[in-house]
FILUMKOL-458849 format. One record per residue (C-alpha): residue number from 1; y, x, z; residue in one letter. Coordinates in steps of 0.25 Angstrom, whole numbers, m for minus. Last residue first. Layout:
REM FILUMKOL-458849
+-----+-------+-------+-------+---------+
| num |    c2 |    c1 |    c3 | residuo |
+-----+-------+-------+-------+---------+
| NUM |     Y |     X |     Z |       A |
...
+-----+-------+-------+-------+---------+
END
This chain:
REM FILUMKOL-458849
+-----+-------+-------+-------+---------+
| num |    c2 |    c1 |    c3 | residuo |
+-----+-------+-------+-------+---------+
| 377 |   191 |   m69 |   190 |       X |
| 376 |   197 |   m76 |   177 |       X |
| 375 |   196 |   m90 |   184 |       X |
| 374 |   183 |   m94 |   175 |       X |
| 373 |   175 |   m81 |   178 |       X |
| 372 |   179 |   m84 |   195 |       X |
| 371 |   172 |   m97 |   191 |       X |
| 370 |   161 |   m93 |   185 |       X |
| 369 |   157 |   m82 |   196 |       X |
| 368 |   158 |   m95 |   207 |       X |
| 367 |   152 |  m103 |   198 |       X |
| 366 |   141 |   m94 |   198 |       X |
| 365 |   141 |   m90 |   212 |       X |
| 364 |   140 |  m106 |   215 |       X |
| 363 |   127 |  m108 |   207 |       X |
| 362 |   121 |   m97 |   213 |       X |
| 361 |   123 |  m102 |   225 |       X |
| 360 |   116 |  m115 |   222 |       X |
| 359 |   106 |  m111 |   214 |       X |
| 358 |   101 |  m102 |   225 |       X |
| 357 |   101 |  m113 |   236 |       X |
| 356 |    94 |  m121 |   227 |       X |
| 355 |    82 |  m111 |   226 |       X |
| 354 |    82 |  m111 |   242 |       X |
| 353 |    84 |   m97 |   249 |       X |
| 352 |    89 |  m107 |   260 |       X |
| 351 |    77 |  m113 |   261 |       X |
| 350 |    69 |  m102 |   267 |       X |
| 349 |    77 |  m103 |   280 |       X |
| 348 |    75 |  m117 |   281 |       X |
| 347 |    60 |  m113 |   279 |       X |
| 346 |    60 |  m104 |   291 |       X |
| 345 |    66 |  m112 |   299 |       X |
| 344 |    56 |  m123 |   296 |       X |
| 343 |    44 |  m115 |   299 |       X |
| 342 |    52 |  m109 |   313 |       X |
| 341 |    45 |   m95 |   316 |       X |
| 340 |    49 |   m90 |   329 |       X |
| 339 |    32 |   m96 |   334 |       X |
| 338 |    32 |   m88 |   346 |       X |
| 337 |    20 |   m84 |   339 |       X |
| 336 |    29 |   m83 |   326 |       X |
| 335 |    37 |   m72 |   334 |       X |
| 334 |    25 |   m62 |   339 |       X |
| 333 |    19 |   m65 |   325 |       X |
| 332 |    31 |   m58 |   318 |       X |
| 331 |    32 |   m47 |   326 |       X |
| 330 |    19 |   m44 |   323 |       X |
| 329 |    20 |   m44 |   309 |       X |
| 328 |    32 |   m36 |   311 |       X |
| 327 |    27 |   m25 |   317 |       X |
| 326 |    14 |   m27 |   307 |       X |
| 325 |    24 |   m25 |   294 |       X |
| 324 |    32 |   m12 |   302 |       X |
| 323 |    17 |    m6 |   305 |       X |
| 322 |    14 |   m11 |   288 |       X |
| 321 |    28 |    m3 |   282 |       X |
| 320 |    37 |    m6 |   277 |       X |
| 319 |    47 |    m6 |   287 |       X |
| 318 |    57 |   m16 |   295 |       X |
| 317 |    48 |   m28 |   298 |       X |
| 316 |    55 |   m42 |   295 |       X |
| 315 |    52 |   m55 |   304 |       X |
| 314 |    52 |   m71 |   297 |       X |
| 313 |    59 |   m83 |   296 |       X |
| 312 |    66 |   m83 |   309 |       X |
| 311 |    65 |   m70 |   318 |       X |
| 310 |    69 |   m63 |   306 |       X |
| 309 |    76 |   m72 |   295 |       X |
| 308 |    71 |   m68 |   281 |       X |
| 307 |    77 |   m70 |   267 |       X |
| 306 |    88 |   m60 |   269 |       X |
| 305 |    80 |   m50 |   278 |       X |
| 304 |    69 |   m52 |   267 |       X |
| 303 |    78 |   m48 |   255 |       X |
| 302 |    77 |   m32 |   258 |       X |
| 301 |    70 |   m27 |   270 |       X |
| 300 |    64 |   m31 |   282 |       X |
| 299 |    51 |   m33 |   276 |       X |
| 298 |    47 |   m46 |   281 |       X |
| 297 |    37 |   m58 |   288 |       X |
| 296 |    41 |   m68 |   285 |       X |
| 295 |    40 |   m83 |   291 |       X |
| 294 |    33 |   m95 |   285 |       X |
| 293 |    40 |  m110 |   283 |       X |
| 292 |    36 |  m109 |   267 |       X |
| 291 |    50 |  m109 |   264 |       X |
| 290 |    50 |   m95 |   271 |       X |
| 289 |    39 |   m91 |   263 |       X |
| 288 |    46 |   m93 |   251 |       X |
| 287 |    59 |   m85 |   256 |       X |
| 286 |    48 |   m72 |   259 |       X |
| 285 |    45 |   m76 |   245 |       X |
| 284 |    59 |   m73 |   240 |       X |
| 283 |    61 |   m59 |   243 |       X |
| 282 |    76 |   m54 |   242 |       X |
| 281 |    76 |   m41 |   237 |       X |
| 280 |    62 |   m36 |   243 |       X |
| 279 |    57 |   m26 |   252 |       X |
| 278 |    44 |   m31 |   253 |       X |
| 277 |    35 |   m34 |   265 |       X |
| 276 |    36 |   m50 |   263 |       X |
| 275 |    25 |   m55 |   276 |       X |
| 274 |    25 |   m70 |   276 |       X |
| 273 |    21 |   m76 |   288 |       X |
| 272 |    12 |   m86 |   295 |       X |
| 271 |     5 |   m90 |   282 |       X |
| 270 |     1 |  m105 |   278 |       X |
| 269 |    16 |  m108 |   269 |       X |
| 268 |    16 |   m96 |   262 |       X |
| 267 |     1 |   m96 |   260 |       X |
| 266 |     1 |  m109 |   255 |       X |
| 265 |    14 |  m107 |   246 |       X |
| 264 |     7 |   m95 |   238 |       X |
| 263 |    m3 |  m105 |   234 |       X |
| 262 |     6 |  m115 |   229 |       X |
| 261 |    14 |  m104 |   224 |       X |
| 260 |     1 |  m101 |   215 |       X |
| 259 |    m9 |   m88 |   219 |       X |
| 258 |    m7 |   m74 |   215 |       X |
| 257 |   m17 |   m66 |   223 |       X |
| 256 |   m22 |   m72 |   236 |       X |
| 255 |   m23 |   m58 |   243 |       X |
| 254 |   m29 |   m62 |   258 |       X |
| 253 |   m31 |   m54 |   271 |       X |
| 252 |   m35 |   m58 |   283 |       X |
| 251 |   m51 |   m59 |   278 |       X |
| 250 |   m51 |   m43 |   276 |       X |
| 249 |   m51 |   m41 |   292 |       X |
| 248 |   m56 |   m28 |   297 |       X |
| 247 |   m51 |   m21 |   282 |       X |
| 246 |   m38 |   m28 |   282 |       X |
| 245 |   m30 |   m18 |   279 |       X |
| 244 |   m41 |    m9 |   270 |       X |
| 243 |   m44 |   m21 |   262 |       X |
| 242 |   m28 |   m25 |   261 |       X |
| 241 |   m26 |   m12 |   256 |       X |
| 240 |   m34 |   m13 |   245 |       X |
| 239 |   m29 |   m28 |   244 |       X |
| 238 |   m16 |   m22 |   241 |       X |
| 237 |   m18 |   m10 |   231 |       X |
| 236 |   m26 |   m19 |   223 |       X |
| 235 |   m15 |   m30 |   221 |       X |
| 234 |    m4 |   m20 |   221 |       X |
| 233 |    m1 |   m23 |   207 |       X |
| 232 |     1 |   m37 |   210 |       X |
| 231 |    m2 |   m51 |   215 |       X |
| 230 |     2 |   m61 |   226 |       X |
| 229 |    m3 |   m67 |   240 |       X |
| 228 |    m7 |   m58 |   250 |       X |
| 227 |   m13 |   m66 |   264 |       X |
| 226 |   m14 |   m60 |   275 |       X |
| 225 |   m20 |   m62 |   290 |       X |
| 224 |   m17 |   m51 |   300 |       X |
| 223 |   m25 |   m41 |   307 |       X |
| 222 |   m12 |   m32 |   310 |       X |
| 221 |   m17 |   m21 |   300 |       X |
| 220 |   m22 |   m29 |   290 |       X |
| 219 |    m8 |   m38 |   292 |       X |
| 218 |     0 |   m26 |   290 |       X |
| 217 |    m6 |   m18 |   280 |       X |
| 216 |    m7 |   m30 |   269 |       X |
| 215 |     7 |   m31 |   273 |       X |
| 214 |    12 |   m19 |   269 |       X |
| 213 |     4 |   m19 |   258 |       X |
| 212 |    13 |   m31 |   253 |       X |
| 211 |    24 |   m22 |   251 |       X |
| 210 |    31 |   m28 |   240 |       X |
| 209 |    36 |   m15 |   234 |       X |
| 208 |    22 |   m12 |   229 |       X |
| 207 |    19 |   m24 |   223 |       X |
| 206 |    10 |   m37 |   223 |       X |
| 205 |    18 |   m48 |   221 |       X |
| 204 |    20 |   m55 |   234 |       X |
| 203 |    16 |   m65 |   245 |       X |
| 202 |    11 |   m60 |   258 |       X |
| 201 |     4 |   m70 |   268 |       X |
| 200 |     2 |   m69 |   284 |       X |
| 199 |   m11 |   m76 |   288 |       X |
| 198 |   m10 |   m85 |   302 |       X |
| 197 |    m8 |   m99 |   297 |       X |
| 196 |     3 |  m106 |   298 |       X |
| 195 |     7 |  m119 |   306 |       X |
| 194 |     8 |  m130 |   296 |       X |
| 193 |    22 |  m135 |   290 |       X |
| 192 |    17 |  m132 |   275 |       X |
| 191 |    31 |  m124 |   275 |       X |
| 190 |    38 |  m126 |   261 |       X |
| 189 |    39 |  m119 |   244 |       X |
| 188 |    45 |  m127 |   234 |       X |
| 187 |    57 |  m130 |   239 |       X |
| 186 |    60 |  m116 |   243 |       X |
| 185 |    58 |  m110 |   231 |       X |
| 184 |    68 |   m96 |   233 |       X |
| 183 |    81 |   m95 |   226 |       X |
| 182 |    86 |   m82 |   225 |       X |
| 181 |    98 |   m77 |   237 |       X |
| 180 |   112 |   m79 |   232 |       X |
| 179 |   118 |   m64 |   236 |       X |
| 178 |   132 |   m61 |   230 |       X |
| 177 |   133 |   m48 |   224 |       X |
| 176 |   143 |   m34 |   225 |       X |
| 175 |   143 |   m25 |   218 |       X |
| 174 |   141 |    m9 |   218 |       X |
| 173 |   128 |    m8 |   207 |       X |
| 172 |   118 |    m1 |   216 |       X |
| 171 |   123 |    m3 |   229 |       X |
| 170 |   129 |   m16 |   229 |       X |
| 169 |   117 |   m23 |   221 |       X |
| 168 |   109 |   m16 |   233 |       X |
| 167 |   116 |   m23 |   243 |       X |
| 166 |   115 |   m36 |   237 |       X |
| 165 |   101 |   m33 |   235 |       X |
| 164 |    99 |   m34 |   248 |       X |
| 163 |   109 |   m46 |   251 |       X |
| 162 |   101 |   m54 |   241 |       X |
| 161 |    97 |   m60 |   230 |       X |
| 160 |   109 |   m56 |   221 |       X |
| 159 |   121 |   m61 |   213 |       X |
| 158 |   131 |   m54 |   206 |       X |
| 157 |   143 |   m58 |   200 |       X |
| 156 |   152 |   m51 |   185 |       X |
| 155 |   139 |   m43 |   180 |       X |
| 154 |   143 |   m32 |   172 |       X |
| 153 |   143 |   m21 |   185 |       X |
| 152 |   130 |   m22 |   185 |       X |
| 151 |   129 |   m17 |   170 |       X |
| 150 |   132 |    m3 |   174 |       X |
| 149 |   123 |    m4 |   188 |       X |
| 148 |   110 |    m6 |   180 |       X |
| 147 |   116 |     3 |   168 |       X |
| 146 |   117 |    15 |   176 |       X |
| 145 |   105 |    11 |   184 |       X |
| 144 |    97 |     9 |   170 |       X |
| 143 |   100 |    24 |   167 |       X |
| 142 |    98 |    31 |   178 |       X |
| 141 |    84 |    24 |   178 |       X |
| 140 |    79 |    28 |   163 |       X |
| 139 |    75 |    43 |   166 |       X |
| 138 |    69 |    43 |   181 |       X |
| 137 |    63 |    29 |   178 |       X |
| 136 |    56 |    35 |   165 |       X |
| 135 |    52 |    45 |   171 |       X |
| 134 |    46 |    38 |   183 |       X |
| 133 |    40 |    28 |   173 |       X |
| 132 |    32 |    39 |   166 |       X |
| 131 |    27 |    45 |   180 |       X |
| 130 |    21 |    33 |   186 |       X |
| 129 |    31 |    25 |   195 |       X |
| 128 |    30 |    21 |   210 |       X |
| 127 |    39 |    31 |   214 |       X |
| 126 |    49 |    27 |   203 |       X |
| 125 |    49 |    12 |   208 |       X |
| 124 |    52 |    17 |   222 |       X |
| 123 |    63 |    27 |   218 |       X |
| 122 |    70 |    15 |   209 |       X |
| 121 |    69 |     6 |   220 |       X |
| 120 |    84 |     7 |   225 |       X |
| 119 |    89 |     9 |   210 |       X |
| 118 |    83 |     6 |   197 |       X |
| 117 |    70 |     1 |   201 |       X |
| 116 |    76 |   m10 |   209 |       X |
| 115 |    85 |   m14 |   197 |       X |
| 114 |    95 |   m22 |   206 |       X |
| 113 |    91 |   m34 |   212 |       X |
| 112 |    87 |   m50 |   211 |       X |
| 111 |   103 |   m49 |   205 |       X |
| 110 |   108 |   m64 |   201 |       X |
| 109 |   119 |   m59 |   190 |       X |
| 108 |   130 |   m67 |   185 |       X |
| 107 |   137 |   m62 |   172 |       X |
| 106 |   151 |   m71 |   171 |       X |
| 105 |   152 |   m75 |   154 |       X |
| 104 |   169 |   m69 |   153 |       X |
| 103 |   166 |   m56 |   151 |       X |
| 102 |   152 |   m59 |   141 |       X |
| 101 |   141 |   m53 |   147 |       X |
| 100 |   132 |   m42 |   146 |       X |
|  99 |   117 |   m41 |   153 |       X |
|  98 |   114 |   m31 |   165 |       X |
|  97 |   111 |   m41 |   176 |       X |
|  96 |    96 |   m44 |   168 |       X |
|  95 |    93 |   m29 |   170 |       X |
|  94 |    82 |   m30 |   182 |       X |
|  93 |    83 |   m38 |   194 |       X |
|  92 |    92 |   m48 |   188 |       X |
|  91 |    95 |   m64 |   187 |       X |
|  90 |   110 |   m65 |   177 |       X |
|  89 |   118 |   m76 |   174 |       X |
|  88 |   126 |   m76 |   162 |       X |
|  87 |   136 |   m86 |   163 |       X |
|  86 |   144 |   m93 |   150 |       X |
|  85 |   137 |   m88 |   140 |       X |
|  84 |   140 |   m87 |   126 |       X |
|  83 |   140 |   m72 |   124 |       X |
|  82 |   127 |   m68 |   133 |       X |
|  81 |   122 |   m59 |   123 |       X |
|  80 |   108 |   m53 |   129 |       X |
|  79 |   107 |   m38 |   124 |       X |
|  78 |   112 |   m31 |   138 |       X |
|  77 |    99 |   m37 |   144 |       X |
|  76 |    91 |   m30 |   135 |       X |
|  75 |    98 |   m16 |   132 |       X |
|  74 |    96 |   m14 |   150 |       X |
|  73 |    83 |   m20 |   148 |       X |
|  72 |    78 |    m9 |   139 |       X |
|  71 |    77 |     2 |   148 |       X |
|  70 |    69 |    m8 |   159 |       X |
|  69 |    58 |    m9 |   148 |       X |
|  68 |    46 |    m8 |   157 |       X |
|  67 |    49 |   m19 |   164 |       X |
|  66 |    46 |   m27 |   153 |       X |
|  65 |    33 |   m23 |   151 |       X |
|  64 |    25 |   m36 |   151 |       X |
|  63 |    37 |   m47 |   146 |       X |
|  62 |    37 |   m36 |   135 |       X |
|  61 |    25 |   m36 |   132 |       X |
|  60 |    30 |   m31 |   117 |       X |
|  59 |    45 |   m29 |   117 |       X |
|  58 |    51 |   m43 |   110 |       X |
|  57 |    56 |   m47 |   125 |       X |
|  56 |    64 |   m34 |   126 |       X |
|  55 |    73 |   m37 |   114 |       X |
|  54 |    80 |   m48 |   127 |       X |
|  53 |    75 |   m62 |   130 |       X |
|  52 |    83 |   m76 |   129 |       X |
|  51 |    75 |   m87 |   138 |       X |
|  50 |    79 |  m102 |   138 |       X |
|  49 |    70 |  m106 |   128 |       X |
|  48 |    59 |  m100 |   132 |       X |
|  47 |    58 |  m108 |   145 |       X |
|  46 |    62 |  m101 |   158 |       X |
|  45 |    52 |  m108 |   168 |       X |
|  44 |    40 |  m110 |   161 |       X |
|  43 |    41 |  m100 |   152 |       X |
|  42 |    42 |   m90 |   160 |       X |
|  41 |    27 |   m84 |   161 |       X |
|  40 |    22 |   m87 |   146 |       X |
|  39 |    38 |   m87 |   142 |       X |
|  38 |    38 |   m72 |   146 |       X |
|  37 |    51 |   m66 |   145 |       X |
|  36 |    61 |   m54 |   144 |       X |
|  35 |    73 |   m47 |   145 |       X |
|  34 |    80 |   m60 |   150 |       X |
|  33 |    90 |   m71 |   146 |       X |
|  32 |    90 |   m86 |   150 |       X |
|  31 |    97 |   m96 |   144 |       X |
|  30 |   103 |  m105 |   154 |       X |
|  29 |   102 |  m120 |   153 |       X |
|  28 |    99 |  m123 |   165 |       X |
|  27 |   108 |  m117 |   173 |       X |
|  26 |   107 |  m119 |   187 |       X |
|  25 |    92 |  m121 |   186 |       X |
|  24 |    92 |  m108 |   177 |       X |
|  23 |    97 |  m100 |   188 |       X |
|  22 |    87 |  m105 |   196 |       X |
|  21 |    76 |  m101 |   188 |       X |
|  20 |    82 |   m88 |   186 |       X |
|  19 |    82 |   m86 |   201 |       X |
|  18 |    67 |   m90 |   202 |       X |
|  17 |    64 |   m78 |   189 |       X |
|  16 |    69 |   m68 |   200 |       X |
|  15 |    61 |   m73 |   211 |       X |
|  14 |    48 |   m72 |   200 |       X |
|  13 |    43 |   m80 |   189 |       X |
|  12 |    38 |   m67 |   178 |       X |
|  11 |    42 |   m62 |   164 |       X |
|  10 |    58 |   m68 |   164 |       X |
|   9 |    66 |   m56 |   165 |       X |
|   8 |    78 |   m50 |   168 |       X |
|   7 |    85 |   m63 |   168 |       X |
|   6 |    98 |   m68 |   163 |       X |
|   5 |   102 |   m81 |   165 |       X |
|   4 |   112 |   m86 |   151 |       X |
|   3 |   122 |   m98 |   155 |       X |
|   2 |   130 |  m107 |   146 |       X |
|   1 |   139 |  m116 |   153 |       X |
+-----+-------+-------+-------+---------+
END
């Protein structure tokens, strides 16, 4: 069987990139097409030779600017000629979903969500904007939510990562979508089996939407020991605050910058909890954490009420906001004191967002789409 993955693009290793990966286990010998790529970072894992790009790729820096051209994507993903193939597996967040396929080739598409800055966070987006992209966004967007929701409706089954976005695949393109949760490197990641220590650790890229000033706020506030790992734009912004937060105490309070896995898996494995403050659409390193044998401390919003058990593998506050963060980080240290946290139950619950779990079902909705092709359905 001839198989093309489609990707939106393959610049930098992230959840998204892990569900390519996987996809490629299954079928090894898939080509791959995507807007653009960078061998230098990507190489390693998807080989030259495998990768078909789109007109956008010969753009200069275009693997720097390529969000940037969200007006050309549309064109570029519509351009691939899939005649040939037999299944045309699709990985999405963007535009990858929008290419054309034969009738008879079944389209699958694995959604991560859709266009966030085309729909529910389009407001947000243009909030945080300067006034040349605002105009552009006021003027282009109509436009790419026609075509977003028109080239929908061309993909014959959908997947997604979650019962949150499942909702939200409803709402903007009126379909419906089967949920195979993204795999998540159990096997690599495991508890150290020692008692753990009393810091509490936040791992994320340094962004807005993530929240991490929340709790920066929290634990200065509370007088509890942090650890920040991860880089980004709000770097400066972040330890600012954390001078002001933790001004009586400035030795609780650590930003390790990017460290290797290795590294991260120390920390992940030594904390007490986790705190994951985003909104997010699934959210796999509260999952990694998990495997780790540590609890979570969560926004109550989003993916996290599907990846955490309250009262088993972690607490949610309700509002973010730092008195909501601190009610539950006191909630939370009432129950570990009872010691409600069971290491292993906690990891058992972790394994179940295995990366063999997610080959596995995916595998079966595929046959499943293949065969109803095959009987005419």
């Amino acid at each position: 069987m001839k198989v093309a993955i489609v990707h939106d693009w393959l610049v930098n290793y992230g959840g998204a990139e892990r569900v390519v990966e996987e996809m490629l286990k299954l079928y090894p010998d898939a080509d791959i097409y995507t807007l653009v790529y960078d061998e230098k970072k990507m190489g390693k894992i998807f080989p030259r030779e495998k990768v078909h790009t789109s007109f956008v790729q010969k753009l200069p820096m275009s693997t720097r600017l390529y969000t940037k051209l969200l007006t050309l994507m549309p064109k570029a993903f519509e351009s691939f000629d899939f005649s040939g193939y037999d299944l045309v597996l699709c990985s999405s967040s963007s535009c990858a979903k929008g290419v054309i396929t034969p009738p008879l080739v079944p389209h699958i598409s694995y959604i991560h969500t859709p266009m966030r800055y085309a729909w529910d966070q389009f407001f947000e987006y243009r909030k945080r904007s300067g006034k040349l992209t605002k105009f552009f966004m006021n003027r282009w967007m109509p436009s790419i939510r026609l075509w977003d929701f028109i080239s929908s409706q061309r993909i014959d089954s959908l997947i997604c990562n979650s019962k949150y976005i499942a909702r939200r695949i409803k709402k903007y393109w009126n379909l419906p979508s089967a949920v195979i949760y993204p795999p998540v490197d159990t096997e690599r990641l495991s508890p150290n089996n020692k008692e753990a220590e009393d810091f509490y650790v936040v791992f994320s890229r340094f962004v807005p939407y993530k929240r991490i000033d929340l709790a920066v706020s929290a634990c200065g506030k509370l007088g509890k020991k942090l650890v920040v790992i991860g880089g980004g734009s709000q770097e400066g912004e972040l330890k600012a605050l954390a001078k002001e937060a933790f001004a009586n105490h400035p030795q609780d309070v650590k930003f390790t910058g990017r460290i290797s896995d290795e590294e991260v898996q120390d920390y992940l494995q030594r904390c007490k909890a986790m705190i994951f403050s985003a909104e997010e659409d699934f959210g796999i390193i509260p999952v990694e954490v998990q495997a780790c044998g540590r609890p979570v401390i969560a926004f109550g919003k989003g993916g996290a009420l599907e990846t955490v058990k309250e009262g088993v593998t972690g607490v949610f506050f309700d509002k973010q906001e730092t008195e909501s963060l601190c009610g539950a980080i006191k909630n939370f240290e009432e129950l570990y004191s009872k010691r409600t946290f069971d290491s292993a139950k906690i990891v058992e619950h972790a394994k179940s967002f295995s990366a063999e779990r997610f080959r596995k079902e995916l595998k079966q909705h595929i046959d499943k789409v293949i065969s109803s092709f095959k009987n005419g359905e």
